[in-house]
N, CA, C and O atoms as a MOPAC input file, in Angstrom:
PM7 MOZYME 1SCF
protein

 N    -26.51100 1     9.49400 1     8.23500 1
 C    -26.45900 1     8.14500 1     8.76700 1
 C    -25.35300 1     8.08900 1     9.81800 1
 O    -24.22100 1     8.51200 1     9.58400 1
 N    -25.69000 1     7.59400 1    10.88900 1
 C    -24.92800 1     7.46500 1    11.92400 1
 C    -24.06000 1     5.96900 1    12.27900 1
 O    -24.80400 1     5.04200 1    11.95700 1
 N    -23.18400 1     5.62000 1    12.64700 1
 C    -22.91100 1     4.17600 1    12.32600 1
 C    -22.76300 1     3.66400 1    14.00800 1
 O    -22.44100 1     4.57800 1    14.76700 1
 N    -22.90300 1     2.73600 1    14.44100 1
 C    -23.59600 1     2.29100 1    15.71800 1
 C    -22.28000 1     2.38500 1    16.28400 1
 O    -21.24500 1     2.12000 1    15.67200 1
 N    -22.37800 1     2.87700 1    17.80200 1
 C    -21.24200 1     2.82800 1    18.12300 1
 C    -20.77500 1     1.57800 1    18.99200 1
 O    -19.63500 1     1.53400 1    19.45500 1
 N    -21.52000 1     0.76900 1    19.15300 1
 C    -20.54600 1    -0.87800 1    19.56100 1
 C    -20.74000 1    -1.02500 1    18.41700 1
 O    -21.79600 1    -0.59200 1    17.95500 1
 N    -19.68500 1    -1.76100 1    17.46900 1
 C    -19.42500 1    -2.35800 1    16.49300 1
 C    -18.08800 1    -2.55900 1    16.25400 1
 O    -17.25700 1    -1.83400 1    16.80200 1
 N    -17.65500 1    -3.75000 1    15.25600 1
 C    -16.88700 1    -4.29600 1    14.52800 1
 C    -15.83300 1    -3.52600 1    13.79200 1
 O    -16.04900 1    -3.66900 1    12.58900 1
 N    -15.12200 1    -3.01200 1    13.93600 1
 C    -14.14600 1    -2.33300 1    13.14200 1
 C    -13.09000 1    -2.96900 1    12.50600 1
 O    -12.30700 1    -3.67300 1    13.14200 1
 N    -12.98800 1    -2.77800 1    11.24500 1
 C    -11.84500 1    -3.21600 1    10.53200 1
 C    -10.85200 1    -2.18300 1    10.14200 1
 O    -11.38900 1    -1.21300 1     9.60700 1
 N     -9.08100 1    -2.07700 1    10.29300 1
 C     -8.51300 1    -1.28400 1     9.88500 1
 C     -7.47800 1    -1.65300 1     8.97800 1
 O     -6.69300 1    -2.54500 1     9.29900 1
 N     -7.38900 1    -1.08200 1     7.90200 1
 C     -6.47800 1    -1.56400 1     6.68500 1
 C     -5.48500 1    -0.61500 1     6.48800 1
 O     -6.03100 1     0.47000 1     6.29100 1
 N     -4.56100 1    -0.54800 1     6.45900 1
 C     -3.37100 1     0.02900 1     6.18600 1
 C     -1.88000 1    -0.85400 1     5.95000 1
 O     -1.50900 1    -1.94900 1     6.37200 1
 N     -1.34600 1    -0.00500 1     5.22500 1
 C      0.14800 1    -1.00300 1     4.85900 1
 C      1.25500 1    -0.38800 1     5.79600 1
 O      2.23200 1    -1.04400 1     6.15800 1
 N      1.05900 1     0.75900 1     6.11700 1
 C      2.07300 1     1.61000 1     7.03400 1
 C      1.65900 1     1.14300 1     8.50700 1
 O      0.57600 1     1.43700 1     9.01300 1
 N      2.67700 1     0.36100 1     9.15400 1
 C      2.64900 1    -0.12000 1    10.71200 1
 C      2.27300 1     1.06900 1    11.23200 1
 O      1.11000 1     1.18200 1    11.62100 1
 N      3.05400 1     2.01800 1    11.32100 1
 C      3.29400 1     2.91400 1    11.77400 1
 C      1.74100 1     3.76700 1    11.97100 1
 O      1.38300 1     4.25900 1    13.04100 1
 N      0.97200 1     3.80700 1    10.74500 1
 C     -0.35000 1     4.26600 1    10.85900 1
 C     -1.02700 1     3.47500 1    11.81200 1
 O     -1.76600 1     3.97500 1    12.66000 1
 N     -0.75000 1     1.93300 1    11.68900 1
 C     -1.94800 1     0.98600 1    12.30400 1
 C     -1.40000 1     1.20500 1    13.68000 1
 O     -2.37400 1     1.20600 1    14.43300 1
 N     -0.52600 1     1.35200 1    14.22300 1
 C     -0.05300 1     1.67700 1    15.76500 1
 C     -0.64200 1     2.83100 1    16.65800 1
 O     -1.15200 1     2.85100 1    17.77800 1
 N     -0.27700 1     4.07100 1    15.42000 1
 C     -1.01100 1     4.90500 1    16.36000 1
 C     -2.88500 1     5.17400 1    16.12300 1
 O     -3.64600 1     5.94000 1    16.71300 1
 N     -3.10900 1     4.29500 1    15.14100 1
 C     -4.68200 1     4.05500 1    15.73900 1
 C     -4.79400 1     3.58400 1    16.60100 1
 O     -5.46300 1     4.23000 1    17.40700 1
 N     -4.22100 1     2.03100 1    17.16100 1
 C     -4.49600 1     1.22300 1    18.21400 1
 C     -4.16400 1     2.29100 1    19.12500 1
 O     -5.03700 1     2.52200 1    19.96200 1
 N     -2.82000 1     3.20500 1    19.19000 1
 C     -2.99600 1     3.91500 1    20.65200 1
 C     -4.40500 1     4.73900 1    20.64800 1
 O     -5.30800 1     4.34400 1    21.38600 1
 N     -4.56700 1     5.72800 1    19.93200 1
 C     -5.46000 1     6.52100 1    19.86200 1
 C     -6.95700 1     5.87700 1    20.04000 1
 O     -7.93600 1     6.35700 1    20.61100 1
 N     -6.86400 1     5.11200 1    19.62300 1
 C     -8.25400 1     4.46100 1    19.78200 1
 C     -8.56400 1     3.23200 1    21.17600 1
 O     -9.51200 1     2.44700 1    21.22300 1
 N     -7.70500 1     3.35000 1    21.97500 1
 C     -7.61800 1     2.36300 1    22.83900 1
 C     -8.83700 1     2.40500 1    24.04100 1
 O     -9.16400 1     1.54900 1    24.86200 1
 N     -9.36000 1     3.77300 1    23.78100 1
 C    -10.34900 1     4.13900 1    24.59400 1
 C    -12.11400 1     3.52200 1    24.42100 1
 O    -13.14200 1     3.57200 1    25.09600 1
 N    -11.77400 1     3.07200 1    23.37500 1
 C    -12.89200 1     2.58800 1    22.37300 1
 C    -12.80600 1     1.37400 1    22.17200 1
 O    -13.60600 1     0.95100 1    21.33800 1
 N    -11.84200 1     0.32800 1    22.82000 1
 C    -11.99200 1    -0.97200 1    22.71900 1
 C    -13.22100 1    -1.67500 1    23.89200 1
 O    -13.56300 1    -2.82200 1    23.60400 1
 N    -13.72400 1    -1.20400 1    24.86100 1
 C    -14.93800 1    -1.54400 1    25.44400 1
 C    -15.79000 1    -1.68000 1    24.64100 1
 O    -16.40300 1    -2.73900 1    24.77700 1
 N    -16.17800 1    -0.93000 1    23.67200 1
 C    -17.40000 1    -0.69200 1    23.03000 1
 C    -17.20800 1    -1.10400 1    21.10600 1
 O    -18.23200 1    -1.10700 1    20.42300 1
 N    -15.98000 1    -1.38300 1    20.51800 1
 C    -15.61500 1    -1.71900 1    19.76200 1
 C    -14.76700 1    -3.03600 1    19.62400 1
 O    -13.63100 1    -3.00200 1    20.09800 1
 N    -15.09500 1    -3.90900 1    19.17000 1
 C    -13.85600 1    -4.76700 1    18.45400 1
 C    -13.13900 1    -4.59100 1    17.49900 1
 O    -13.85500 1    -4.87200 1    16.53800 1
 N    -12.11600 1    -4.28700 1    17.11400 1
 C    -11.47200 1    -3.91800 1    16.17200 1
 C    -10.21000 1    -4.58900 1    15.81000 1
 O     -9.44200 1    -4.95100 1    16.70200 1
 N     -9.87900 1    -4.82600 1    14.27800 1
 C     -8.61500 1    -5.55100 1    13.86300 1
 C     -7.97200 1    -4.73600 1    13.46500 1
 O     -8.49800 1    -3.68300 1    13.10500 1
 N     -7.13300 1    -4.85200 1    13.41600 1
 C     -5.87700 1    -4.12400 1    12.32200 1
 C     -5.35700 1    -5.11200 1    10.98000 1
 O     -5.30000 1    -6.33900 1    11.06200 1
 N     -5.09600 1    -4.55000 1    10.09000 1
 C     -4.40900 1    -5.37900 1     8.97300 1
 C     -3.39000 1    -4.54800 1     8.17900 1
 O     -3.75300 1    -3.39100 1     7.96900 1
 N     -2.55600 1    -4.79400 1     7.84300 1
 C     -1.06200 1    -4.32700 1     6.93100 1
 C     -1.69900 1    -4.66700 1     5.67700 1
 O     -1.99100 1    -3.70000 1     4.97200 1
 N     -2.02300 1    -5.98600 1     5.17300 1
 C     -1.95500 1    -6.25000 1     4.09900 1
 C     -3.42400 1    -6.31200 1     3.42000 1
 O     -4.30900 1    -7.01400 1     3.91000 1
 N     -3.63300 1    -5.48100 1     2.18600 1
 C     -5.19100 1    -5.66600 1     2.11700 1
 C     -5.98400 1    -6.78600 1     1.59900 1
 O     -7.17000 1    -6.60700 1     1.87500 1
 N     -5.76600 1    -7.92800 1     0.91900 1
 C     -6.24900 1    -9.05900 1     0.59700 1
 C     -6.24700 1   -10.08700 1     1.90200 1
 O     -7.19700 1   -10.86900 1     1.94900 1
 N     -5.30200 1   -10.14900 1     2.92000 1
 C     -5.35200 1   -10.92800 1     3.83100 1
 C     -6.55500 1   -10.24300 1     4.98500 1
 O     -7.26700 1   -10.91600 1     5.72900 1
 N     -6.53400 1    -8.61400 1     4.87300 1
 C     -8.06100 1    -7.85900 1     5.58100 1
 C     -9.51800 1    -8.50300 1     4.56400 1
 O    -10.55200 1    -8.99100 1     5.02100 1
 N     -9.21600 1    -8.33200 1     3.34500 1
 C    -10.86700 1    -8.95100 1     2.66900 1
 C    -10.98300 1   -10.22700 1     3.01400 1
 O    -12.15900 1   -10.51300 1     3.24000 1
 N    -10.00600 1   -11.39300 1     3.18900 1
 C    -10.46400 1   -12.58200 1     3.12500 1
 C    -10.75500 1   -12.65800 1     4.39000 1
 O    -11.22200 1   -13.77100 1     4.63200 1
 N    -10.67100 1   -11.72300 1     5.67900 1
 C    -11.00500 1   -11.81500 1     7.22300 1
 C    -11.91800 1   -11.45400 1     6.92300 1
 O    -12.58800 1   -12.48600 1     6.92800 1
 N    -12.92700 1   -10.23600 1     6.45000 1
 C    -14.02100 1    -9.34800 1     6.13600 1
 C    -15.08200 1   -10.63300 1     5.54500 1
 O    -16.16100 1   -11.05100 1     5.96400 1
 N    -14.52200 1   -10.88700 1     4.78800 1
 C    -15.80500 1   -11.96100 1     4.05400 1
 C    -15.86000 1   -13.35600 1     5.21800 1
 O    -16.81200 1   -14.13300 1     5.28800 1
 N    -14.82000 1   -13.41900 1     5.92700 1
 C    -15.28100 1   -14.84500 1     7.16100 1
 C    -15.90700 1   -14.21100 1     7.88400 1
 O    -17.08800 1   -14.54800 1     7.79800 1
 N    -15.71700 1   -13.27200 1     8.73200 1
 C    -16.76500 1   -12.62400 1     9.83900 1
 C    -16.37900 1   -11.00800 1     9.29600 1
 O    -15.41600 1   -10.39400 1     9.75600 1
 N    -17.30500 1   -10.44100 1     8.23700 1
 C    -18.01500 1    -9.30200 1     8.17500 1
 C    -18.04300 1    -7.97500 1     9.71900 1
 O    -18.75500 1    -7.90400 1    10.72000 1
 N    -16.96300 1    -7.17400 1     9.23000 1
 C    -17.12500 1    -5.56400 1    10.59300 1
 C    -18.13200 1    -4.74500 1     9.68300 1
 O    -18.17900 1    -4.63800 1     8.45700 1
 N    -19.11800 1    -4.06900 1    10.92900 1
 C    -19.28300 1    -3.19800 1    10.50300 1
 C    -18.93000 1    -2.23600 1     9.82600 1
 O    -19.51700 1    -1.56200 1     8.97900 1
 N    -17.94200 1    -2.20500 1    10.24300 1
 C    -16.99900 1    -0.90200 1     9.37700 1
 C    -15.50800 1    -1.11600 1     9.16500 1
 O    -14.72300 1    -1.62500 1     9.96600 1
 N    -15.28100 1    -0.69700 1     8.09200 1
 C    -13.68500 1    -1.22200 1     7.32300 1
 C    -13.37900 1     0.48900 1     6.72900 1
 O    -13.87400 1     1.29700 1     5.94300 1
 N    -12.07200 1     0.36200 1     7.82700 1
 C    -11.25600 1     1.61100 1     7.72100 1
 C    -10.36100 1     1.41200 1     6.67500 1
 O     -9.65800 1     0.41000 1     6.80700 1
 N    -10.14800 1     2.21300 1     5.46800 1
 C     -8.92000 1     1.39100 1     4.39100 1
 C     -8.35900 1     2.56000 1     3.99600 1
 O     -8.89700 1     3.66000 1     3.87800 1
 N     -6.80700 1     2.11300 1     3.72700 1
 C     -6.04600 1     3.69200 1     2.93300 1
 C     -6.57700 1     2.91900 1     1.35900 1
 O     -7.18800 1     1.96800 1     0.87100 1
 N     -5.76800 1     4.22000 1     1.04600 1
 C     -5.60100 1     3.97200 1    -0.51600 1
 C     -4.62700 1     3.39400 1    -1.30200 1
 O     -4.89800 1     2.57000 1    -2.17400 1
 N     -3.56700 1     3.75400 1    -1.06200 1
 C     -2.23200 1     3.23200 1    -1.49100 1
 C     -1.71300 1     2.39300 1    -1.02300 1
 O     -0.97300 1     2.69600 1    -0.08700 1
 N     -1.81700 1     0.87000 1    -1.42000 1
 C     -1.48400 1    -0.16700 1    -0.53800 1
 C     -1.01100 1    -1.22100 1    -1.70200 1
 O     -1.63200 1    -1.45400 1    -2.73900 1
 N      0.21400 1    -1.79700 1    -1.29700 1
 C      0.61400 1    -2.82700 1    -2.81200 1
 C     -0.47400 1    -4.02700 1    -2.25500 1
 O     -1.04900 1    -4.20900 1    -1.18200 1
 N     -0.44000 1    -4.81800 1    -3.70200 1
 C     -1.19500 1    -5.99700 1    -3.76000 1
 C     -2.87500 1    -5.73800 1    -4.19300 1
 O     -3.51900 1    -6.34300 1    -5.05000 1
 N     -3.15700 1    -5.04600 1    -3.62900 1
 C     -4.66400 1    -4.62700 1    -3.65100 1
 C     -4.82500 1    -2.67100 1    -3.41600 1
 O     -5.00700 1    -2.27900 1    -2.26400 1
 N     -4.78600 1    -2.19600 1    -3.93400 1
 C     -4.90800 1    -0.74200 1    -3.35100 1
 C     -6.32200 1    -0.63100 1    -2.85900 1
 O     -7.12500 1    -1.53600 1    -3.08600 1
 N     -6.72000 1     0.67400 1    -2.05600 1
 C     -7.67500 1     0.58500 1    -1.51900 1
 C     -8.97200 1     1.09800 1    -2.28500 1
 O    -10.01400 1     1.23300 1    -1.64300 1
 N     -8.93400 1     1.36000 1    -3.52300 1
 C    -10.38300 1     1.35700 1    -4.76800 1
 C    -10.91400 1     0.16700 1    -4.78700 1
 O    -12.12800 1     0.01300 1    -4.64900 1
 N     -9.93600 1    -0.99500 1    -4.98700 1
 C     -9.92200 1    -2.21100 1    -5.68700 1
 C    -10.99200 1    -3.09500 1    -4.45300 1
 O    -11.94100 1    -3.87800 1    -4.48200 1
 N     -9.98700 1    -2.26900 1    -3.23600 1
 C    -10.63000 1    -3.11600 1    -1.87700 1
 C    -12.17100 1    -2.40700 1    -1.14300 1
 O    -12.76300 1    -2.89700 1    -0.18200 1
 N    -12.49300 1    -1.41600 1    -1.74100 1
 C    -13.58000 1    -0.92600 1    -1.37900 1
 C    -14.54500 1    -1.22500 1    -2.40900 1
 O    -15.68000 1    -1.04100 1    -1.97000 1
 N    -14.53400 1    -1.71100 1    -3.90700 1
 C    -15.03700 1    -1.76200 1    -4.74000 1
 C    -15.54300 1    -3.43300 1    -4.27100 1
 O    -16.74300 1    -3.69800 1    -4.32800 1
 N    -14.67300 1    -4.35800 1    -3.87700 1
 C    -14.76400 1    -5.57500 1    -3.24600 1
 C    -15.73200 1    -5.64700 1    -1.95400 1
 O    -16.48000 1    -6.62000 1    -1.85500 1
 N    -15.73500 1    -4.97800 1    -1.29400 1
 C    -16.08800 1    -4.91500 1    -0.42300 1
 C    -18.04500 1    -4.60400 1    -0.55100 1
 O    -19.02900 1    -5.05400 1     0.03600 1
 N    -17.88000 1    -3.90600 1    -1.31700 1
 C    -19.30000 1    -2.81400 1    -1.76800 1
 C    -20.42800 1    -4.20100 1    -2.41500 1
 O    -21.62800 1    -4.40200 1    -2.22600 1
 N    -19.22500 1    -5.08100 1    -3.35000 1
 C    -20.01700 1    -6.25100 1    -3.99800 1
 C    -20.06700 1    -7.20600 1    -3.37900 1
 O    -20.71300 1    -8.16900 1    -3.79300 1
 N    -19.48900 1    -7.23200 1    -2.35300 1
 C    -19.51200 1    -8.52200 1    -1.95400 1
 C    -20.73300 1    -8.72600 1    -0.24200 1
 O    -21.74400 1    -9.36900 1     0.04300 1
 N    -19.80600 1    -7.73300 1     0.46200 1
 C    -20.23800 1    -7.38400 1     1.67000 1
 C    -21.09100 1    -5.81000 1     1.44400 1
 O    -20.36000 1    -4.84700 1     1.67500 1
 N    -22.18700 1    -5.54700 1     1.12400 1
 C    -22.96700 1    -5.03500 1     0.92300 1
 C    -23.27600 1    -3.97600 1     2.72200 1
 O    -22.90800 1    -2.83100 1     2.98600 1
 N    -23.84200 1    -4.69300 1     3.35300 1
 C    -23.80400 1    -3.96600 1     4.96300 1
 C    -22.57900 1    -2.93200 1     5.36900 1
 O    -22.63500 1    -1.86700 1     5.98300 1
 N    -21.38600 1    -3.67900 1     4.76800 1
 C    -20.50100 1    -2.95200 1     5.40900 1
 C    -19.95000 1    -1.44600 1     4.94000 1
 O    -19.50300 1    -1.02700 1     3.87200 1
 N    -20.16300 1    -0.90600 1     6.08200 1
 C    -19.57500 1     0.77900 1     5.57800 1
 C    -18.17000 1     0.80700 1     5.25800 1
 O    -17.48600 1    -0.16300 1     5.58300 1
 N    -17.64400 1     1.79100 1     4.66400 1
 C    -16.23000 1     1.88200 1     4.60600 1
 C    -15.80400 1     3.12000 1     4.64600 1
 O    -16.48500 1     4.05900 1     4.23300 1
 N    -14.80200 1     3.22600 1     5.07700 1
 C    -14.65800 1     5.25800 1     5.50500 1
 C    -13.37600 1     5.00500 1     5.10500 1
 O    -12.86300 1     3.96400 1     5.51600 1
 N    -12.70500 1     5.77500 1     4.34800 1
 C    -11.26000 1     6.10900 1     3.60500 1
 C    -10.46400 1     6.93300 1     4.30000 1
 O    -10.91200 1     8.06000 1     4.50700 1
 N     -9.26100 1     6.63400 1     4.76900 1
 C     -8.03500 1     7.30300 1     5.62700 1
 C     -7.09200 1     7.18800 1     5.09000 1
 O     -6.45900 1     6.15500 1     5.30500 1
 N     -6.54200 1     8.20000 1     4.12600 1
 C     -5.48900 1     8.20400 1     3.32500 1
 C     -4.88600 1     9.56600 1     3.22400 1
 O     -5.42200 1    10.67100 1     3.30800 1
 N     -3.01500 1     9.04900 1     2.92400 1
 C     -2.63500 1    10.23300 1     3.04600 1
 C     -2.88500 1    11.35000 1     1.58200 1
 O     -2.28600 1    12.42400 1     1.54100 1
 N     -3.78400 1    10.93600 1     0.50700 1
 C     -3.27100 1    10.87800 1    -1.01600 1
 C     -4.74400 1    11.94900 1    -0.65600 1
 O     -5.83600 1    11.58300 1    -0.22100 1
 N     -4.35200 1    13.14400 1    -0.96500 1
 C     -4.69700 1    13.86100 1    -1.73100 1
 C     -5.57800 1    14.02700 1    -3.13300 1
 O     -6.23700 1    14.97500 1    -3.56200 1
 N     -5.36100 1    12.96800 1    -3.55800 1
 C     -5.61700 1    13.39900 1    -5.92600 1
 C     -7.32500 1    12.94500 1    -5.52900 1
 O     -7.93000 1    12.14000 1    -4.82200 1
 N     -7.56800 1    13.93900 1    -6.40200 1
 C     -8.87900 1    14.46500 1    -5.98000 1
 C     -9.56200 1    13.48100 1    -6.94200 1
 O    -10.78200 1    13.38000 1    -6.81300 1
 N     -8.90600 1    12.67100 1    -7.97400 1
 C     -9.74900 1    11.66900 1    -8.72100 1
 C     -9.99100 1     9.83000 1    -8.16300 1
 O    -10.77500 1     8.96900 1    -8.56300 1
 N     -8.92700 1     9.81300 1    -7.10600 1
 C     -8.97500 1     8.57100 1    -6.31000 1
 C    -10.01400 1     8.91100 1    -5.38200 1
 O    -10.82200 1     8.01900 1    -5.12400 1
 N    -10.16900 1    10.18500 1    -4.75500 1
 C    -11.04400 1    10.04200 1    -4.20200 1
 C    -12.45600 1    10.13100 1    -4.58600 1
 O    -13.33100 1     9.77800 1    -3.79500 1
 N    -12.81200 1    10.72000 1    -6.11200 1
 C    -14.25100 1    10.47600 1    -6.16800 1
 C    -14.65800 1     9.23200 1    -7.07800 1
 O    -15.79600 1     8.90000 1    -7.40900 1
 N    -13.19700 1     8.50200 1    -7.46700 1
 C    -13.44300 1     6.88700 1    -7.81700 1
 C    -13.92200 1     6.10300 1    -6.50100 1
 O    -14.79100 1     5.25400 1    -6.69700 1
 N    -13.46300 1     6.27900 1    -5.17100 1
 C    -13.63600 1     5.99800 1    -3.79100 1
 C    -15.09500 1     5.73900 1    -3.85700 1
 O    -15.56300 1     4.60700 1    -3.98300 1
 N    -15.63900 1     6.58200 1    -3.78900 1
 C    -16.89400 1     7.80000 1    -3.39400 1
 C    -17.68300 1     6.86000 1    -4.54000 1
 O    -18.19900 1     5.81100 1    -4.15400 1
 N    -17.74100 1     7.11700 1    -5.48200 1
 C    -18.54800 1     6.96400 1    -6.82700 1
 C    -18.33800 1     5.24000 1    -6.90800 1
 O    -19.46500 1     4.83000 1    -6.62700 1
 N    -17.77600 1     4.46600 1    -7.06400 1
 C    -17.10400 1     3.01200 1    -7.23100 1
 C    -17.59500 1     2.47200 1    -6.13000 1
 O    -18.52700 1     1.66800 1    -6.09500 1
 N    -16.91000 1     2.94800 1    -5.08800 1
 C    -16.69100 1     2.17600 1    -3.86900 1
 C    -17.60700 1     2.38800 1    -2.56600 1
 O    -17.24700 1     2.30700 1    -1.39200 1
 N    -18.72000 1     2.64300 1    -3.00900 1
 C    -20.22500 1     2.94700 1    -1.72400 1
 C    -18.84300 1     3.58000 1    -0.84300 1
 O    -18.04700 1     2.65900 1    -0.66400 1
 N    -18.39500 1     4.76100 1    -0.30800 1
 C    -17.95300 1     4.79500 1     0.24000 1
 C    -18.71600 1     5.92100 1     1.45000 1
 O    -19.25100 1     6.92400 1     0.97700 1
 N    -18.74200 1     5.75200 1     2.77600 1
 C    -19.49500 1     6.29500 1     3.63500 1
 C    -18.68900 1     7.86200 1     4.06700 1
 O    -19.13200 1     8.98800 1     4.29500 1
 N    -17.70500 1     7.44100 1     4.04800 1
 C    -16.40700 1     8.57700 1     4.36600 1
 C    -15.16100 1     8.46900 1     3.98800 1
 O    -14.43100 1     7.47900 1     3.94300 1
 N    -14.84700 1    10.29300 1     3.54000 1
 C    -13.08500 1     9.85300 1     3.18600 1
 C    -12.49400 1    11.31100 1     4.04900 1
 O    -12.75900 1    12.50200 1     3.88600 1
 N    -11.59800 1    10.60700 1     5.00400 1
 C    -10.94300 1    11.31300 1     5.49800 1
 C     -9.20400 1    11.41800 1     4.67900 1
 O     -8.77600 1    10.53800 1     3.93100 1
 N     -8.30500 1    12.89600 1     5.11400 1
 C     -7.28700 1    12.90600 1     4.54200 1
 C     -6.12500 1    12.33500 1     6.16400 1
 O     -6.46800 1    12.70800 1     7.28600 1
 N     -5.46700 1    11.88100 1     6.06400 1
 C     -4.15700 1    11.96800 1     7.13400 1
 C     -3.04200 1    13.05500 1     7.11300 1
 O     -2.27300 1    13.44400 1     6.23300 1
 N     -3.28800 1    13.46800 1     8.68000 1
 C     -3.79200 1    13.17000 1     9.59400 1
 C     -4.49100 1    13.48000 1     9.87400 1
 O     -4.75000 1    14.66600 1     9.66900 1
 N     -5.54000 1    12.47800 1    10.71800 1
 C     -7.05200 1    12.72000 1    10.61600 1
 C     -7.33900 1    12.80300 1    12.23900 1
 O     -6.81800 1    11.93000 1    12.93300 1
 N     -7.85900 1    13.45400 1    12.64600 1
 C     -8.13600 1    13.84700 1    13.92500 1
 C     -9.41900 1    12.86300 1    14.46200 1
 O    -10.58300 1    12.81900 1    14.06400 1
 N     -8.53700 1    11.88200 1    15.82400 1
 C     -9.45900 1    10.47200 1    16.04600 1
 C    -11.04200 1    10.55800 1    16.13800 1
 O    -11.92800 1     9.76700 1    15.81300 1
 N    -11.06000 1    12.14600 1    16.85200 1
 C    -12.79500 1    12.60500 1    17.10200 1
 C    -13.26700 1    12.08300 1    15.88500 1
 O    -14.26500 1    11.36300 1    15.92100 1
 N    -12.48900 1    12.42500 1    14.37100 1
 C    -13.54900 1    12.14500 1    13.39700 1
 C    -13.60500 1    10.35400 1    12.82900 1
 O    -14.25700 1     9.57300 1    12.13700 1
 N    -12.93700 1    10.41100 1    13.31800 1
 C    -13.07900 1     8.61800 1    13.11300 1
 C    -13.86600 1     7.99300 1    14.13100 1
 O    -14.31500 1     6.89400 1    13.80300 1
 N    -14.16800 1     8.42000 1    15.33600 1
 C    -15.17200 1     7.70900 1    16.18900 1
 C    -16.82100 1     8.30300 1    15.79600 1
 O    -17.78100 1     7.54500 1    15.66500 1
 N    -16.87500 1     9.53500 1    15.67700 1
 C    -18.09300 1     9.90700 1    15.39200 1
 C    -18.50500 1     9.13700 1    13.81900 1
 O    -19.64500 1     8.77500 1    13.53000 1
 N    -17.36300 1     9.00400 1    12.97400 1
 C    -18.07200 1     8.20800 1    11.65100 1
 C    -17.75100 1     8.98000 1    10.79400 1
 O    -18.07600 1     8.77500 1     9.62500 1

């Protein structure tokens, strides 16, 4: 499955620092993408459920909501939307709770090389 390339992007992370150098890295891709950024992950779902992205980029390790909790949300609620995992965490059981729980389309590890985040 290929995921369209004008579309809606959502990005979730708690580390600025991550969400910065997506916006640089990805700056090439704002013609053809809209895309948000979010720090905090409950204030990203309650944007997601008002106007629905195609696709919601989420780490894992995030206070308030970690990113199982927020992909598991996402899966029940917003059904359409893909979600691709960008995290720095390693443990091989978050990620097939991800995977298995959380319809998840993709899980990348950080750092993740941008080619693979535009292709999907």
């Amino acid at each position: 499955m290929t995921i369209q390339l004008e579309s809606v992007r959502q990005f979730v992370d708690d580390d600025a620092s991550v969400l910065s150098g997506l916006r640089r890295a990805l700056r090439g891709k704002r013609v053809a993408w809209d895309m948000t950024f979010h720090n905090e992950p409950v204030a990203a779902y309650d944007a997601m459920r008002d106007d629905p992205p195609h696709v919601a980029v989420v780490d894992i390790r995030m206070p308030g909501m970690d990113g199982v909790e927020l992909a598991k949300r996402i899966r029940s609620t917003l059904p359409s939307v893909q979600t691709i995992v960008l995290s720095g965490s390693t443990e091989f059981d978050a990620a097939i709770s991800m995977i298995n729980d959380g319809n998840i389309f993709r899980f990348y590890v950080k750092p993740c090389p941008v080619e693979q985040l535009i292709e999907g």
